[in-house]
C-alpha positions as CSV (number, residue, x, y, z in Angstrom):
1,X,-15.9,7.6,-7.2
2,X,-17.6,4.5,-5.7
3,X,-14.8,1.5,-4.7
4,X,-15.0,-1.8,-6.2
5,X,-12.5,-4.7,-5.1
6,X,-12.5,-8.1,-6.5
7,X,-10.7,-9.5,-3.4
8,X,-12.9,-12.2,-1.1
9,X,-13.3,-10.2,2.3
10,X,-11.5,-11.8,4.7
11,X,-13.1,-13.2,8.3
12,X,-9.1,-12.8,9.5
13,X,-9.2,-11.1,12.8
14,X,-7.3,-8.2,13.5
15,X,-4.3,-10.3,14.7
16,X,-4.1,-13.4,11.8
17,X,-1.9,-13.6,8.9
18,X,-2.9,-13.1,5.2
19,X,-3.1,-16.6,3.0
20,X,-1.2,-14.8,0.6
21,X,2.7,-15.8,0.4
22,X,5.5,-15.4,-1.4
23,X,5.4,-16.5,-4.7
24,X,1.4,-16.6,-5.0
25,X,-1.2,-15.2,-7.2
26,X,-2.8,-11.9,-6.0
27,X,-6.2,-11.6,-6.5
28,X,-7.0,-8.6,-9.1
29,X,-8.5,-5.8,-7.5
30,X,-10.3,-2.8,-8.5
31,X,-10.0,0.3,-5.8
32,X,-10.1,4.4,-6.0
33,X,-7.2,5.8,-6.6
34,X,-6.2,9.9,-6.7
35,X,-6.7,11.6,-10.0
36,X,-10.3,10.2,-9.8
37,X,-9.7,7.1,-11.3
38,X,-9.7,3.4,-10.5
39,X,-7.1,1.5,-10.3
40,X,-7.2,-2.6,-11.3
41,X,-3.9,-4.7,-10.7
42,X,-5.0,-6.8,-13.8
43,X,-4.6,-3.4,-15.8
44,X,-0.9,-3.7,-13.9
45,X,0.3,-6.9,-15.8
46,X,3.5,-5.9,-17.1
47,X,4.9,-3.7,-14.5
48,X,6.3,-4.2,-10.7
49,X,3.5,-2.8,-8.3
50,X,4.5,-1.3,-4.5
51,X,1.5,-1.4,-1.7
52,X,2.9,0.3,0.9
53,X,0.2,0.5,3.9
54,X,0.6,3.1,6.3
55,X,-1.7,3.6,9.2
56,X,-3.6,7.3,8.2
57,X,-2.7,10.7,6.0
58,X,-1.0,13.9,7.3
59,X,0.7,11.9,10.5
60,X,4.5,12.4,10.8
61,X,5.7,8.6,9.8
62,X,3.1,8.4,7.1
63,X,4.4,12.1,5.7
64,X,7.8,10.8,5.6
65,X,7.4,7.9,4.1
66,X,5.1,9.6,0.8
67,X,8.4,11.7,0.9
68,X,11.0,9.1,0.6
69,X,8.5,7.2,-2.0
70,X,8.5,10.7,-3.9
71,X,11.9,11.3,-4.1
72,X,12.5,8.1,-5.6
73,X,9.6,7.5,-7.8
74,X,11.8,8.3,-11.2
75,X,14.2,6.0,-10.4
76,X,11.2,3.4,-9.3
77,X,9.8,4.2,-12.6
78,X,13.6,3.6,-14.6
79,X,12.2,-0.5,-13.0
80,X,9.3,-0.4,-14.3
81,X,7.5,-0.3,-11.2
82,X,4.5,1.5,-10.2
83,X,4.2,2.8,-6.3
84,X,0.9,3.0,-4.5
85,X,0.2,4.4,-1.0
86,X,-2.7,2.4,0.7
87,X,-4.3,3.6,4.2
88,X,-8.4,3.5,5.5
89,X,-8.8,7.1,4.6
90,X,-10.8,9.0,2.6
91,X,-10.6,9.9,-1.4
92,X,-11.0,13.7,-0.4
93,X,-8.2,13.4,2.9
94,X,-5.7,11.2,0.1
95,X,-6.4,13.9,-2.3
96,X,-5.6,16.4,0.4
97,X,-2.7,15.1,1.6
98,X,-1.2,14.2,-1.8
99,X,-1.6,18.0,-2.7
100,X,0.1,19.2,0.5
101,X,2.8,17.3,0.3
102,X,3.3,17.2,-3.6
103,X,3.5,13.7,-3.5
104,X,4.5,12.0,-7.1
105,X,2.8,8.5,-5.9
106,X,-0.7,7.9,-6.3
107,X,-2.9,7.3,-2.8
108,X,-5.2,4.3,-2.8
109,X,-8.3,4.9,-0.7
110,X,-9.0,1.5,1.4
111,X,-12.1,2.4,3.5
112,X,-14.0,-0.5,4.0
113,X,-10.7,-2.6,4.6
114,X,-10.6,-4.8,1.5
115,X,-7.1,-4.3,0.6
116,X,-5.8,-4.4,4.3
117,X,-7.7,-7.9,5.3
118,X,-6.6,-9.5,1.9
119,X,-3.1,-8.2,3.0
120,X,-3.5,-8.7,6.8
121,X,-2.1,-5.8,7.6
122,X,-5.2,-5.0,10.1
123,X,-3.4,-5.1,13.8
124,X,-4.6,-4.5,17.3
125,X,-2.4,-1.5,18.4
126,X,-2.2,0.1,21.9
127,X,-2.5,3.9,22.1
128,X,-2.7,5.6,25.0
129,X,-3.4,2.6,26.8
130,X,-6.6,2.2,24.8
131,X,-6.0,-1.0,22.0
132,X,-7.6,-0.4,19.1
133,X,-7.3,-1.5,15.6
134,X,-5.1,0.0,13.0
135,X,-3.1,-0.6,10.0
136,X,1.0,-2.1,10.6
137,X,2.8,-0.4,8.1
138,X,4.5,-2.8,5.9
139,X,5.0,-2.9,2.0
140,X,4.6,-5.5,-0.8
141,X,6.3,-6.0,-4.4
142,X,4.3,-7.7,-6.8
143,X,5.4,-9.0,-10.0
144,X,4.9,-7.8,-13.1
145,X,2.5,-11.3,-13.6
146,X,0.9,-10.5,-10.6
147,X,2.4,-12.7,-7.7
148,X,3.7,-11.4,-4.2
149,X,7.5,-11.1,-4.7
150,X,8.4,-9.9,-1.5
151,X,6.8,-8.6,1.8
152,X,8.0,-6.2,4.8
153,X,5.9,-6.2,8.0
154,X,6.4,-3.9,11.0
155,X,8.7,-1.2,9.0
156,X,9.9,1.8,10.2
157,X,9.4,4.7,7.5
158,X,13.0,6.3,7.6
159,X,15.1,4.6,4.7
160,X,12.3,2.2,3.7
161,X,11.4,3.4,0.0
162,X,15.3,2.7,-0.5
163,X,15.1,-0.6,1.0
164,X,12.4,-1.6,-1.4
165,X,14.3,-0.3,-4.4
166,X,17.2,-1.6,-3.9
167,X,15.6,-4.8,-3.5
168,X,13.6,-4.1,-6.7
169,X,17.2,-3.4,-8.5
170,X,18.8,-6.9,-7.6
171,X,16.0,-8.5,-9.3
């Protein structure tokens, strides 16, 4: 299913922070989401939405972290709050993965960086003493009228999907 996003590309480089803070509008946004089917944030309105961005499918942090998202996703859903995973990859590797791992949360694909530069969430990573770009994982809470609520930058995936809903809870 092709991708449409709504969200101005950004000329950010790999190291600049997003425009979009606390409290502000997010612009709607229209991506591919597993299931085969699009997903708009306008169509959102209503409910809490969690992006969490994690750098690619079927790596050990990134596993963990659908898991922990999984295993809560009732009790996510008791909030009205809808979860979304959002890396670069594929439709076919998110659909992959998803099944694999039995994942409950629906995987946003984000290949032509839309989502991640309107996020800033694009950094310059060293691995293996090559630097290269890649996504930071970090997570954001938007409200139910479509504003960023809160943001997380730099998490580590152990114990984060509790973080985020106990922050969700104290609402």
């Amino acid at each position: 299913m092709a991708k449409k996003i709504d969200v101005k590309k950004s000329t950010k480089t790999a190291s600049s922070k997003s425009n979009l803070g606390e409290g502000q509008m997010v612009a709607d946004f229209s991506v591919a989401c597993t299931g085969n089917r699009q997903v708009s944030l306008k169509d959102l309105r209503g409910k809490f939405v969690v992006l969490y961005f994690y750098p690619k499918d079927a790596t050990p942090g990134c596993t963990l972290e659908g898991h922990e998202f999984t295993k809560l996703n009732e009790q996510f859903k008791a909030q009205e709050v809808v979860v979304f995973g959002v890396s670069r990859d594929s439709m076919t590797s998110h659909e992959k993965f998803k099944a694999k791992e039995c994942y409950s949360v629906d995987l946003l694909s984000d290949t032509d960086e839309t989502l991640c530069q309107a996020f800033a969430v694009i950094k310059e990573k060293n691995m293996y003493g090559k630097k290269v770009k890649g996504i930071e994982r970090s997570t954001f809470v938007i409200d139910k009228e479509g504003r960023l609520l809160k943001e997380w930058r730099g998490v580590k995936a152990e114990g984060h999907a509790q973080t985020v809903l106990d922050f969700i809870k104290n609402i």
